[in-house]
N, CA, C and O atoms as a DFTB+ gen file, in Angstrom:
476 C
 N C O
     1  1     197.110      -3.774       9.884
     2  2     195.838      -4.228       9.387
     3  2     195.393      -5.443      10.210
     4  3     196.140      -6.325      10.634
     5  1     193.977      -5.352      10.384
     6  2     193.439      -6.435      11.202
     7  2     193.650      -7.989      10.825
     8  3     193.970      -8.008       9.636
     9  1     193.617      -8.915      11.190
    10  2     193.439      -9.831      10.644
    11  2     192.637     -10.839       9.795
    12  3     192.860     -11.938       9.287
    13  1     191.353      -9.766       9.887
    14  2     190.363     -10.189       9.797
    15  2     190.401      -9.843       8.439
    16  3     190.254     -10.582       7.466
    17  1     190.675      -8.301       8.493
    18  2     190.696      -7.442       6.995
    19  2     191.269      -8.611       5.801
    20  3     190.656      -9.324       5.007
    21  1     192.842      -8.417       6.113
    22  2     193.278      -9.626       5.268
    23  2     192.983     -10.361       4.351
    24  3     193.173     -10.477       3.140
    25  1     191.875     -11.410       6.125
    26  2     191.060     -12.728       5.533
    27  2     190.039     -11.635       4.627
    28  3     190.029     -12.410       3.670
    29  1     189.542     -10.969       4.345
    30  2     188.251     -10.648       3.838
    31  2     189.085      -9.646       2.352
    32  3     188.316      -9.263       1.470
    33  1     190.599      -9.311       2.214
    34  2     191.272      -9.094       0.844
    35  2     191.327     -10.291       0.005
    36  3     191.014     -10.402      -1.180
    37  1     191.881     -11.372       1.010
    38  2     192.397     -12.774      -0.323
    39  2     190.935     -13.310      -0.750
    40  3     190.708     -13.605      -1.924
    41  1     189.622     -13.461       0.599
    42  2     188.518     -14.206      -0.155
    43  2     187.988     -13.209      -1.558
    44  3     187.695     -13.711      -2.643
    45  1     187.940     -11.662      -1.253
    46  2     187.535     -11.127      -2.197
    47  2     187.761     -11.029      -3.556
    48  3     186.957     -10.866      -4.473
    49  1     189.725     -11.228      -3.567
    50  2     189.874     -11.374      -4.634
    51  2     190.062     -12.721      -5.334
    52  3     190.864     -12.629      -6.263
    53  1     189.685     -13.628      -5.203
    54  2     189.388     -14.956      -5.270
    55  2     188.370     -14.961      -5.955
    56  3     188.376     -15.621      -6.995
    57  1     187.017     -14.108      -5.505
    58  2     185.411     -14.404      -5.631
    59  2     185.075     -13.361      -6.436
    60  3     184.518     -12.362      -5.979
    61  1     185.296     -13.460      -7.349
    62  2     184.497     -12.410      -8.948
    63  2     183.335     -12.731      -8.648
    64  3     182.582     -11.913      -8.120
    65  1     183.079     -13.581      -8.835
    66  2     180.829     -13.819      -9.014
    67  2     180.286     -13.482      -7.981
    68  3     179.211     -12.906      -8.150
    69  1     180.626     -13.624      -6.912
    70  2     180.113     -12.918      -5.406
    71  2     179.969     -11.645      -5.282
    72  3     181.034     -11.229      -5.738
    73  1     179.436     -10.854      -5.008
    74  2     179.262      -9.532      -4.530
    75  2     179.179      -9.417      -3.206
    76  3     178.102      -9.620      -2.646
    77  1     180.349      -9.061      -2.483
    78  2     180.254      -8.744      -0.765
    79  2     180.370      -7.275      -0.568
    80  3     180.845      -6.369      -1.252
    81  1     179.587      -7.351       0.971
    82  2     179.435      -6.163       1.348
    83  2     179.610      -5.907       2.821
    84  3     178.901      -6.290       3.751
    85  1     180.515      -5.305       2.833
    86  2     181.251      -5.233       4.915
    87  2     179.741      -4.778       5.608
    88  3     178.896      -4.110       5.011
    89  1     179.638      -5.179       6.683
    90  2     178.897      -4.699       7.255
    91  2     179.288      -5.040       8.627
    92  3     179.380      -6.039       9.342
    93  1     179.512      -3.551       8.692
    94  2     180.106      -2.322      10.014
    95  2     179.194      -1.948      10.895
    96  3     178.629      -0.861      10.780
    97  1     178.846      -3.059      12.199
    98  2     177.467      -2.808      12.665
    99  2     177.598      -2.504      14.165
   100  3     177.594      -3.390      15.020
   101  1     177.704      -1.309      14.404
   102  2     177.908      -1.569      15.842
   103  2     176.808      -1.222      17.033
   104  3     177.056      -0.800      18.162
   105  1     175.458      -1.539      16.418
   106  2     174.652      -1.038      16.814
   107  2     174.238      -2.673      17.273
   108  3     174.347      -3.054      18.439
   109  1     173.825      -3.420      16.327
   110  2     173.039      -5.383      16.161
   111  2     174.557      -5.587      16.725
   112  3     175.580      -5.438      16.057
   113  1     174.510      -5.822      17.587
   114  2     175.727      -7.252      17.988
   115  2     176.073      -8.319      17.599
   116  3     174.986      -8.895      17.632
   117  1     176.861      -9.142      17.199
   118  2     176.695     -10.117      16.546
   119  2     176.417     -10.337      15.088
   120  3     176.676     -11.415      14.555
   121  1     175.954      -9.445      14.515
   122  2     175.727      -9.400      12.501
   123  2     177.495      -9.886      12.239
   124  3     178.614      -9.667      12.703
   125  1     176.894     -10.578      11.304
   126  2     178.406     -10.937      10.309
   127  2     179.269      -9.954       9.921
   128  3     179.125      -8.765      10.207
   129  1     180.475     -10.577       9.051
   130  2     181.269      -9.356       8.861
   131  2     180.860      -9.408       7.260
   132  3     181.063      -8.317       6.726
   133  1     180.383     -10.316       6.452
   134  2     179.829     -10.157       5.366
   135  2     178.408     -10.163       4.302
   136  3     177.567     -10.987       4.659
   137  1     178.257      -9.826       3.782
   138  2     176.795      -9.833       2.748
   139  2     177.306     -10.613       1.917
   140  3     178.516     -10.440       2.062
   141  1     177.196     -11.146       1.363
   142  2     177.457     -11.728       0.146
   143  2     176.472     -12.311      -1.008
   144  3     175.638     -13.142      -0.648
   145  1     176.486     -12.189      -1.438
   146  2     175.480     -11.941      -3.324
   147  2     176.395     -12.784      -4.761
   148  3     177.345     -12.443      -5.466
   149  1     175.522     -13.994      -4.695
   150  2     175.616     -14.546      -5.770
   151  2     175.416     -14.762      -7.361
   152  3     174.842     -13.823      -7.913
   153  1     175.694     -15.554      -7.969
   154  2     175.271     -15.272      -9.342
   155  2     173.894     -16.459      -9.816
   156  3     173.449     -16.826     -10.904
   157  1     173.533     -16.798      -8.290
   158  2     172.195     -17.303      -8.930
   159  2     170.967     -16.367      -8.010
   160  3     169.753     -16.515      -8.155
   161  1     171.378     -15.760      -7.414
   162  2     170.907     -14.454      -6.623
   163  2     170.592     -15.046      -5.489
   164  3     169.375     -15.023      -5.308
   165  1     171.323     -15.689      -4.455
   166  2     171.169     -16.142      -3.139
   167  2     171.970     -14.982      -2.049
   168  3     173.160     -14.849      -2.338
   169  1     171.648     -14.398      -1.228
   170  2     171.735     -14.165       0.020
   171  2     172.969     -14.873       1.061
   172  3     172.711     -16.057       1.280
   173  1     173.805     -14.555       1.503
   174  2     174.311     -15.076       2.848
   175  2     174.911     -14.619       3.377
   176  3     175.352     -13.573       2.900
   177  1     175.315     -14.976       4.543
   178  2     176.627     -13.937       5.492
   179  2     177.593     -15.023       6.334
   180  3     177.549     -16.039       7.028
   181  1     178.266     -14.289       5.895
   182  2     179.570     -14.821       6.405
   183  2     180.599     -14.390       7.378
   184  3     181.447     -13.738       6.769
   185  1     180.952     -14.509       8.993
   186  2     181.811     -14.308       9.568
   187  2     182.736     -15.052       9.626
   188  3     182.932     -16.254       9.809
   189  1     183.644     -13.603       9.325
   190  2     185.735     -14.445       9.383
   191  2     185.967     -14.075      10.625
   192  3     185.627     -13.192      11.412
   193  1     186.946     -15.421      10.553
   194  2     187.617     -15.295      12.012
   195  2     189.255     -16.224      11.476
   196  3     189.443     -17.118      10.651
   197  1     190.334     -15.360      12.556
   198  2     191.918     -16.022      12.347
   199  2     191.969     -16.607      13.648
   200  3     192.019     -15.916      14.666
   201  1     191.960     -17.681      13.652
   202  2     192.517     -18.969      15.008
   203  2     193.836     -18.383      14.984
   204  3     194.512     -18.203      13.971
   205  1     194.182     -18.073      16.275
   206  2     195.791     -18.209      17.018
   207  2     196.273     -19.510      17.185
   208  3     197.295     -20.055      16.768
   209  1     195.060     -20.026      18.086
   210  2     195.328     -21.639      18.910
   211  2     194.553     -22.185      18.041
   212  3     194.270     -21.798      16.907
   213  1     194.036     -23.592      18.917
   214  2     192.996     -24.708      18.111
   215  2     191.458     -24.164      18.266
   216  3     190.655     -25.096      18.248
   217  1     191.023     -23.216      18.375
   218  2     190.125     -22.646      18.445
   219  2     189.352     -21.349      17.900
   220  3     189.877     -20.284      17.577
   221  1     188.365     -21.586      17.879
   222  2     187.738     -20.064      16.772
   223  2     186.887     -19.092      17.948
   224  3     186.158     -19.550      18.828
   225  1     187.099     -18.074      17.780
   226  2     186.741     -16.911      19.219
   227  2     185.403     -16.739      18.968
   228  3     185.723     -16.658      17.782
   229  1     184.497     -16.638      18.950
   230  2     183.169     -16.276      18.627
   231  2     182.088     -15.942      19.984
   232  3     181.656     -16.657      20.888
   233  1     181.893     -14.465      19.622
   234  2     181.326     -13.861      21.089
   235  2     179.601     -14.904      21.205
   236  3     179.073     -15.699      20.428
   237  1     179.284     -14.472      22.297
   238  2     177.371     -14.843      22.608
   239  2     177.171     -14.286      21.712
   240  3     177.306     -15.248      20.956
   241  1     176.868     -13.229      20.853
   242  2     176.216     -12.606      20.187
   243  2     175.914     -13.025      18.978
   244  3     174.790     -13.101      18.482
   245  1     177.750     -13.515      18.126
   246  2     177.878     -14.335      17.421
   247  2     177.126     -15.722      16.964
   248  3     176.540     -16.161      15.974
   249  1     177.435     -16.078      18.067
   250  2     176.956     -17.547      18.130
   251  2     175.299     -17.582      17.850
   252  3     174.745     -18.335      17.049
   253  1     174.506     -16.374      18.886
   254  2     173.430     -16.173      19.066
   255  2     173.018     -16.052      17.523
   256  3     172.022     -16.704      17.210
   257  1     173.588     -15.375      16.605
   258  2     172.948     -14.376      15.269
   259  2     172.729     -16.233      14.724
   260  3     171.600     -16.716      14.643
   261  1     174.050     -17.087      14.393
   262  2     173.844     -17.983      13.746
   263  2     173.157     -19.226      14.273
   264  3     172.821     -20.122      13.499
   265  1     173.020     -19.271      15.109
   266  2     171.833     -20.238      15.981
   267  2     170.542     -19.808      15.139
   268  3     170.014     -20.665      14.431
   269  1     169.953     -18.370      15.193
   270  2     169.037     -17.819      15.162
   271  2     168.304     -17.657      13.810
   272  3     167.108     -17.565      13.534
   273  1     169.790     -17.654      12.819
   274  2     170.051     -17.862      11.183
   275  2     170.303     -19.165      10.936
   276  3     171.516     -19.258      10.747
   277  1     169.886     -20.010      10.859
   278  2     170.955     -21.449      10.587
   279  2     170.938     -21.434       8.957
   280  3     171.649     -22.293       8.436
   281  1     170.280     -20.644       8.162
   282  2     170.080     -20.949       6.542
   283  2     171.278     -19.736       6.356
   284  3     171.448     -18.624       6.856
   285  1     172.075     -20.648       5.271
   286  2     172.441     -19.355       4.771
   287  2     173.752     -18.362       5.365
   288  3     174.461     -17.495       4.853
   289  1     173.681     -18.813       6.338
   290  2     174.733     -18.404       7.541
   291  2     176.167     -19.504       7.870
   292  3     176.092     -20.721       8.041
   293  1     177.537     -18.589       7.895
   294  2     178.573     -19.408       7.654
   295  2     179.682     -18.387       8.334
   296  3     179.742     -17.158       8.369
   297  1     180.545     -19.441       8.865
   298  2     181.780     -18.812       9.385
   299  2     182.945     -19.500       8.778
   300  3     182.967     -20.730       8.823
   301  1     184.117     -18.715       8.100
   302  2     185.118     -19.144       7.754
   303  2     186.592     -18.902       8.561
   304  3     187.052     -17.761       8.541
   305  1     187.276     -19.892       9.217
   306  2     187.794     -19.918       9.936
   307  2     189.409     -19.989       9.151
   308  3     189.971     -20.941       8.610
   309  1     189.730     -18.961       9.295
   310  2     191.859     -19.448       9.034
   311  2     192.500     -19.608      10.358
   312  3     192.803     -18.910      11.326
   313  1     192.571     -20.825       9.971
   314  2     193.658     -21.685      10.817
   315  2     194.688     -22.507      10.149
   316  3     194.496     -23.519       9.475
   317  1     196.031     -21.815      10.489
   318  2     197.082     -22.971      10.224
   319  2     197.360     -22.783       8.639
   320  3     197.621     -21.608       8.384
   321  1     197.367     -23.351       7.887
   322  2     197.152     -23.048       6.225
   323  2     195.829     -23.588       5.621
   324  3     195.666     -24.136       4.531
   325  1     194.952     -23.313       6.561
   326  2     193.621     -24.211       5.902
   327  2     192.817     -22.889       6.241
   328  3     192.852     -21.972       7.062
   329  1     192.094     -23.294       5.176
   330  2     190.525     -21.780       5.557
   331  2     189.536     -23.130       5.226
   332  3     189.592     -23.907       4.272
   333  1     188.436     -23.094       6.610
   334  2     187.721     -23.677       7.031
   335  2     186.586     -22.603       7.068
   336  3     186.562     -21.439       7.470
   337  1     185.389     -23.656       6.338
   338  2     184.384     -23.173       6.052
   339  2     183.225     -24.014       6.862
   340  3     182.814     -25.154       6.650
   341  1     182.784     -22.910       8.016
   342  2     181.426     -24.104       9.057
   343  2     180.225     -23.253       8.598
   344  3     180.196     -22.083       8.219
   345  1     179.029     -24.361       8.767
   346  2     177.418     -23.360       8.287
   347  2     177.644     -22.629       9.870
   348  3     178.440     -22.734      10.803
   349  1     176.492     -21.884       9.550
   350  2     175.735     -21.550      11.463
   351  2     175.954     -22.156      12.285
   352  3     176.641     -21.960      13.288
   353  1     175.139     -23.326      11.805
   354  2     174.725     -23.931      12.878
   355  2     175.780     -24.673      14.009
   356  3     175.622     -24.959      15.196
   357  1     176.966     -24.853      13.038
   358  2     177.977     -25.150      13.988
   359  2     178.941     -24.371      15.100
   360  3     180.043     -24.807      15.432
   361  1     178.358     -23.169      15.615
   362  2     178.666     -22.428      15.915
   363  2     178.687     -22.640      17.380
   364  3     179.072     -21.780      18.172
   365  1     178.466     -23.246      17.551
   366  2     178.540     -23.720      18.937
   367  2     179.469     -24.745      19.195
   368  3     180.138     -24.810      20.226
   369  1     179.518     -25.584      18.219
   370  2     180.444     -26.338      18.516
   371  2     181.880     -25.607      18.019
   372  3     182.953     -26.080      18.395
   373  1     181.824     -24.462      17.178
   374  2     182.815     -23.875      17.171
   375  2     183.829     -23.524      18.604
   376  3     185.010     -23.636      18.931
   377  1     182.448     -23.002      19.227
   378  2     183.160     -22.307      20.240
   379  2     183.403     -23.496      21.346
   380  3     184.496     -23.350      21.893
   381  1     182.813     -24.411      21.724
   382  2     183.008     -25.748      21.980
   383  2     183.730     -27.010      21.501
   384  3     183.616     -28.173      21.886
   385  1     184.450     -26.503      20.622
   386  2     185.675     -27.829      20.800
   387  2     186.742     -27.142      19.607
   388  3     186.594     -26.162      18.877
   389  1     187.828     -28.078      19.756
   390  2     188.792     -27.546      18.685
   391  2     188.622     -27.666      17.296
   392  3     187.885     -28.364      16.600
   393  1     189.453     -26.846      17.064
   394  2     188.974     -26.915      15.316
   395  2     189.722     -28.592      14.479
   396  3     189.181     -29.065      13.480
   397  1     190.555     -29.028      14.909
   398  2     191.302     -30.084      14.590
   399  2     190.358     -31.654      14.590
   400  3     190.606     -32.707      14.003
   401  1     188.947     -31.193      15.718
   402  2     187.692     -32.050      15.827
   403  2     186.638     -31.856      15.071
   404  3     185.582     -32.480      14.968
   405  1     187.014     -30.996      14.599
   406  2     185.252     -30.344      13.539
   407  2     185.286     -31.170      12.482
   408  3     186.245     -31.918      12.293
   409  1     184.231     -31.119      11.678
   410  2     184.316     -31.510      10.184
   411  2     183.556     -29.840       9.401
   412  3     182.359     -29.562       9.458
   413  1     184.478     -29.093       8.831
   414  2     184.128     -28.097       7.921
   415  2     183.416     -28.792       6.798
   416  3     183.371     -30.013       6.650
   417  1     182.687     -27.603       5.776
   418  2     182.199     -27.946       4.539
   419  2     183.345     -28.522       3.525
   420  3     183.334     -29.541       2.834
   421  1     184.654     -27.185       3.733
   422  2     185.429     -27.326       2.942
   423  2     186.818     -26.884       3.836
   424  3     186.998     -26.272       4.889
   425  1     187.472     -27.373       3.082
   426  2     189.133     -26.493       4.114
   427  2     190.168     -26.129       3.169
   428  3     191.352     -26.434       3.313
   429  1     189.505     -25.205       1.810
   430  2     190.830     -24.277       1.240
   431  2     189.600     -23.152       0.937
   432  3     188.416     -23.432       1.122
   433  1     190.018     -21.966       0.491
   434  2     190.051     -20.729       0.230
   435  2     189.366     -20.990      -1.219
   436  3     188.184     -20.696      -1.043
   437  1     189.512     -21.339      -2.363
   438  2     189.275     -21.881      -3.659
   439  2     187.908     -23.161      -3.174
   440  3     187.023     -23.319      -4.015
   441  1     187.857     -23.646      -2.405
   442  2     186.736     -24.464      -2.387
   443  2     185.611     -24.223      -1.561
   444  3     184.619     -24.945      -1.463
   445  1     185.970     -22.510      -0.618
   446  2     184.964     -22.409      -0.109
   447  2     184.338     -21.298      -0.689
   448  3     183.405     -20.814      -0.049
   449  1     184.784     -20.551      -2.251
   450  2     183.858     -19.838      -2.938
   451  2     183.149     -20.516      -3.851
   452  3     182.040     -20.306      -4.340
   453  1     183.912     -21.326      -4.005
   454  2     182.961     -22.795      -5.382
   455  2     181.276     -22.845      -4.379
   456  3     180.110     -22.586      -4.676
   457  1     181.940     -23.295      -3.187
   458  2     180.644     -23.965      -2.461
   459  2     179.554     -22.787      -2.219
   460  3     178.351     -22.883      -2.466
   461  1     180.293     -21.533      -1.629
   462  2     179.613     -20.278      -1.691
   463  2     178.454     -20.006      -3.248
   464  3     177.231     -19.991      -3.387
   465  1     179.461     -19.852      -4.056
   466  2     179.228     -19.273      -5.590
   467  2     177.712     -20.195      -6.036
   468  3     176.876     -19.816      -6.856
   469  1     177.673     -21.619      -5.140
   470  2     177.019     -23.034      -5.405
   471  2     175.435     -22.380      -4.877
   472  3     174.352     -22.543      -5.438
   473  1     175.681     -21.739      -3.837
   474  2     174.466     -21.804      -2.949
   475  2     172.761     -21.377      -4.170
   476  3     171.634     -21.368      -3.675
């Protein structure tokens, strides 16, 4: 199983009030790997990604979708024992510096559906 999958079993079962939805796109380059649907009825998407090193992989395309989205748009990063939660817009600096330099929203698994669930 991918790694990605995984990350996208533990957030799911974590997140009752959320409603996610894979989206398998291989047509749009760059679309997230999630839909996600709240319980105050907000919209967002979310790409996971698993750091090997100090860094989060994120293609042009990627980067491009959340540049392009900055509302609403979020990447959650597992690294290390922390799940790191960046908006969009940091997506550049994702791919531009280490993750050990960032400042995430949140950095556990439990605090980045609170913040999600929040939107």
């Amino acid at each position: 199983m991918k790694p990605e999958r995984k990350l996208y079993g533990k957030i799911k079962n974590i997140s009752k009030k959320i409603t996610w939805t894979r989206l398998e796109n291989l047509s749009l380059l760059g679309t997230p790997d999630l839909l996600g649907y709240n319980h105050n009825c907000n919209f967002f998407t979310l790409e996971l990604k698993v750091a090997n090193g100090n860094r989060a992989r994120l293609s042009p395309h990627q980067v491009s979708f959340h540049v392009m989205h900055p509302k609403n748009s979020f990447v959650l990063v597992e690294w290390k024992d922390k799940h790191l939660l960046f908006e969009g817009k940091q997506s550049l600096a994702l791919v531009d510096s280490s993750l050990s330099s960032l400042d995430p929203i949140v950095d556990s698994l439990e605090d980045c559906v609170k913040y999600l669930s929040s939107l």
